[in-house]
Structure formats: C-alpha cells, structure tokens
C-alpha positions in Angstrom: 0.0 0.0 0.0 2.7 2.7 0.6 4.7 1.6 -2.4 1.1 2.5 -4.2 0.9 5.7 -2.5 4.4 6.8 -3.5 4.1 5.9 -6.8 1.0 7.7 -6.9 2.4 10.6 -5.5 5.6 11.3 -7.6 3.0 10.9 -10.4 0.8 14.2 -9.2 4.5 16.0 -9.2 5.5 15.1 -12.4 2.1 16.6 -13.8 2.4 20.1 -11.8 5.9 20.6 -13.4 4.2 19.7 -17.0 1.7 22.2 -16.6 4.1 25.0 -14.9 6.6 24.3 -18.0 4.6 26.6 -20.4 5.2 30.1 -20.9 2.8 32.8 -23.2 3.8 36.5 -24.4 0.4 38.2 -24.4 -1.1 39.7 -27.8 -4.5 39.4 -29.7 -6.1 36.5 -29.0 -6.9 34.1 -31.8 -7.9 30.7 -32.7 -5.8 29.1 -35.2 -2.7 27.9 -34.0 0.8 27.3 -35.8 3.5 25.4 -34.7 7.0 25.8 -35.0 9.1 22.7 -34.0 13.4 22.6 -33.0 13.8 20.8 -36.7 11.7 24.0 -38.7 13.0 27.2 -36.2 11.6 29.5 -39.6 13.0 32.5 -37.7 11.4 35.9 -39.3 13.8 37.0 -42.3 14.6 40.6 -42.9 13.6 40.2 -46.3 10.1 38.9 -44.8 9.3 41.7 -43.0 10.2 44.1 -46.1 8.2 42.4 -48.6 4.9 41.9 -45.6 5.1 45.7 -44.8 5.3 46.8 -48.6 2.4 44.4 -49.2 0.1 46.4 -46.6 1.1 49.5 -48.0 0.1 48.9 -51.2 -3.3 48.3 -50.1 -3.3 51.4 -47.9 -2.3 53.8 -50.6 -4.2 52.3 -53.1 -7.8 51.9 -51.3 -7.5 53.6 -48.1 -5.1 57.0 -48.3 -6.8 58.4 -51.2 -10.6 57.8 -49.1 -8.4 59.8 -46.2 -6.8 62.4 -47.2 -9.3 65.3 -47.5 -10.5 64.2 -43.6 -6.9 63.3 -42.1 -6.5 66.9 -43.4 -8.5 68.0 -40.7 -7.2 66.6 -37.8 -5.3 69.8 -35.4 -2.4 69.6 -34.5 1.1 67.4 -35.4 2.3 64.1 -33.9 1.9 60.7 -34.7 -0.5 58.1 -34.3 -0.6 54.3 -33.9 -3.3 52.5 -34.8 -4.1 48.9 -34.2 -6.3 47.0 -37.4 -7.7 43.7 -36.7 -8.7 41.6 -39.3 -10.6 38.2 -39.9 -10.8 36.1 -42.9 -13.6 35.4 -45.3 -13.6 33.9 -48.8 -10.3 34.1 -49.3 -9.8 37.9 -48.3 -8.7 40.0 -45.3 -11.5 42.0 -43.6 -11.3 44.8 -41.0 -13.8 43.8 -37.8 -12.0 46.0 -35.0 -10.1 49.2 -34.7 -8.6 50.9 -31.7 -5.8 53.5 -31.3 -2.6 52.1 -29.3 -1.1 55.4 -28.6 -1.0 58.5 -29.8 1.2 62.3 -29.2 -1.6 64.2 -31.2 -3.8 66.7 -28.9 -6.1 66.2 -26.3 -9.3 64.4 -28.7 -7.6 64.7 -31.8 -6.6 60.8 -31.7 -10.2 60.0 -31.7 -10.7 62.5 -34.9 -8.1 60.4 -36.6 -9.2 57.1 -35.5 -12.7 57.9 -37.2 -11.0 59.3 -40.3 -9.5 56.3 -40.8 -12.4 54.3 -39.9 -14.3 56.2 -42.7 -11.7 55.5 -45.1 -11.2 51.8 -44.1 -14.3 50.6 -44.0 -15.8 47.8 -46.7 -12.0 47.4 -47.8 -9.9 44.0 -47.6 -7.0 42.9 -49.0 -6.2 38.9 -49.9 -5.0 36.5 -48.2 -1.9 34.9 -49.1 -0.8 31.0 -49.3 1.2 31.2 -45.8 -1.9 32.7 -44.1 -4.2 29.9 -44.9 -4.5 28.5 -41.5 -5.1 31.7 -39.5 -7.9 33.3 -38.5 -6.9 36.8 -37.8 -3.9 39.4 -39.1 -3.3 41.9 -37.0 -1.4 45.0 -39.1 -0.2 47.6 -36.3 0.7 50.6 -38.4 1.5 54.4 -37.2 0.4 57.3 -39.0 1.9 61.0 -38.8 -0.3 64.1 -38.3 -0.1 65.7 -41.0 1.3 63.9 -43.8 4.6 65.2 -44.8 5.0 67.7 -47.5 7.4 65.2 -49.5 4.8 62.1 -48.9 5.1 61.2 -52.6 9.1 60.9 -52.8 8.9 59.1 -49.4 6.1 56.7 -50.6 8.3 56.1 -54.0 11.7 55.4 -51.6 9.5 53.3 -49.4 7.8 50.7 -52.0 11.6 51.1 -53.8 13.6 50.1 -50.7 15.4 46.5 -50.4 16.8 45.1 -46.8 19.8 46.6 -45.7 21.9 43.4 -43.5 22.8 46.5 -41.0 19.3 47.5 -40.3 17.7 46.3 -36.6 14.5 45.6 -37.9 13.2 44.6 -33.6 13.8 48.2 -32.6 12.7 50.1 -36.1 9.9 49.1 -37.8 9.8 51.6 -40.5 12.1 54.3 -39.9 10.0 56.8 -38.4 10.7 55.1 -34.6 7.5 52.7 -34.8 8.4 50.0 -32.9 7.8 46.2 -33.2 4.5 44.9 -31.7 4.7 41.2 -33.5 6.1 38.2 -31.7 8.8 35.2 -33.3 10.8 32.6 -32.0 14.4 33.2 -31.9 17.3 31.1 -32.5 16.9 29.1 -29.2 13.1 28.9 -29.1 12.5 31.8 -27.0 9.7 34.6 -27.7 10.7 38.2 -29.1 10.0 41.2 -30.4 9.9 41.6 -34.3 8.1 43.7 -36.9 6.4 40.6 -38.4 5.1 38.0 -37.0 2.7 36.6 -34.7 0.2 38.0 -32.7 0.9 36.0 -29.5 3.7 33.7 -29.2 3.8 30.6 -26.5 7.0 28.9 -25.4 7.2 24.9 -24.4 9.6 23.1 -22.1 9.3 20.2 -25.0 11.2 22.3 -27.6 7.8 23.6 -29.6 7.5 27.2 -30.1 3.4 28.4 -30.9 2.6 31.7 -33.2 -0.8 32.5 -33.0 -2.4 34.8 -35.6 -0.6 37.1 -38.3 1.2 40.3 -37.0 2.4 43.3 -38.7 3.5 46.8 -37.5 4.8 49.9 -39.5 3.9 53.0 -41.2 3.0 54.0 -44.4 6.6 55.9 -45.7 9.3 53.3 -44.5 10.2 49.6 -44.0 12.2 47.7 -41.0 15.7 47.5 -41.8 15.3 48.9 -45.9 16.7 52.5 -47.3 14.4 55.6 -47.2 14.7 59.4 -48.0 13.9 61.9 -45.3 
C-alpha cells in the first residue's frame, strides 16, 4: 500500500511541473494555431518583414489613403498616431472587424478624430490572403500614421515601395524608420519569444522544444520599412 501511495504521488509532481513548463507572451487572442518545431526554427527574415510591410502599403495607398486624405486633413495639430487593425478572414480575403488607437502624441481628442478618419476610409475594404496565411484566422497589421502627412509624402512613398533590406538595419527596434516599434512576436534562435516587426500575434513557449505563433502580425507605417533604405 505505501509503495502504491508513493508511486502515486511522484506521479501528481511530475504533472504540476508539466503544466508550470509553459510560458505565453500576451497579444490578440486568436484561434488558429501554428506550430513551429526545433527541426523548422523558420525564424522571421529581414527580407520577410520588407516584402509583408510593402504588401500592406500597397493596399493602404491604393484603397485607403486616397478615401483619407481630405478628412486626415482636418485633424489639429502634429504628432503621430498608432493604430491597431484587426482583421478576420472570409472567402479568401482579409476583412477589417475591429479598430482601436494604441497610442497617440496628437492633442487632447484629436486621436479620436483620426481614428474615425481612418475608420471612414477603411471601411468595406480587404486585401487577400496569401498561401502562408491559410491556417489563421486573424492578421493583425499595427501601423503608425503621422499628423499631418509630410510635404514630401510622394518621394517618401516612391523610396519606401523602392527600398530593399539593408543586412545592417535592426529591424526589432525600427519598424519603418519613423521610430514605430515592433509589436509582432517570433521565436528566436533558441526557441525563446521576441519582439519583431512581423510576426505573430501571441507567441507561447514549451519546455518540450515547440515554439506556438498565434495569428498574423504586422506593425509599420506608411513611408518606410524595417531595416530597408528611405529618403527623409
């Protein structure tokens, strides 16, 4: 009977120090998982988070910026905000179902002026969803937008969509030049959770070795990439 109990015993232990052994970075929560095993490690590439962030800006200037122009216009004041999109997929296409403002330097109730421009101007628009996406649910782009939009916007957007990775950029600490900073989650070299411009959402660590990404992420701006060349 005590040899029973014991064994029964070291049992329960072993299963508290499984369930302690897991470890989450908080994000956007979101259904679909993706797993990244020891043997795969697909660590987020510079030239990743280039092509991603060049890919949302060319849906924002072509069907949002020129919906916001006339009403961003309008918003007093100058400073930057950041802006927080999420968006679900149906048929095969991005679509916006939540937006909130993250943070924001503009005046006293001007954020919420520009969060409603850009609701305006964002509404009923989606972009598609590409082959890597197909098992998530959500994409979460996290982009910051300045107050007002610079006088040389055209030559910056040019030098922007023209820009290729630069080895020497630190894509975890600059997300497009302008200071944004990196709000997406990836596994580094030894499994652990960090900081990147693209991404996941939320990112879980295992004792076993596995790494989890839940849900696409994205942050940036509309005139620069991580890590790639841009006029000022």
């Amino acid at each position: 009977m005590k040899r029973v109990t014991l064994i029964m015993f070291v049992v329960s232990i072993l299963s508290l120090i499984g369930l302690s052994g897991t470890s989450t970075q908080t994000g956007s929560p979101a259904r679909q998982k993706t797993t990244i095993t020891t043997g795969q490690r697909p660590q987020i590439t510079l030239q990743r988070t280039v092509s991603t962030q060049q890919r949302i800006n060319r849906f924002f200037h072509g069907d949002v910026m020129p919906k916001l122009k006339n009403c961003w216009s309008n918003v007093r004041g100058k400073g930057r905000i950041s802006l927080k999109y999420t968006y679900t997929k149906t048929r095969g296409r991005w679509f916006l179902s939540r937006l909130e403002t993250q943070r924001s330097s503009l005046p006293t109730g001007q954020d919420a002026v520009a969060q409603r421009c850009m609701l305006e101007a964002v509404r009923g628009s989606s972009f598609a969803v590409e082959a890597d996406e197909s098992t998530q649910n959500t994409f979460v782009l996290n982009w910051t937008w300045p107050v007002p939009f610079p006088a040389n916007a055209a030559l910056l957007t040019r030098s922007m969509f023209a820009a290729k990775p630069n080895s020497g950029g630190s894509e975890d600490e600059n997300c497009d030049g302008w200071g944004t900073p990196a709000y997406c989650w990836a596994c580094s070299g030894t499994l652990t959770c960090v900081r990147v411009c693209v991404g996941f959402s939320r990112c879980t660590e295992q004792v076993n070795g596995d790494c989890t990404g839940q849900s696409q992420c994205a942050s940036g701006g509309p005139f620069g990439v991580g890590g790639g060349t841009t006029i000022f």
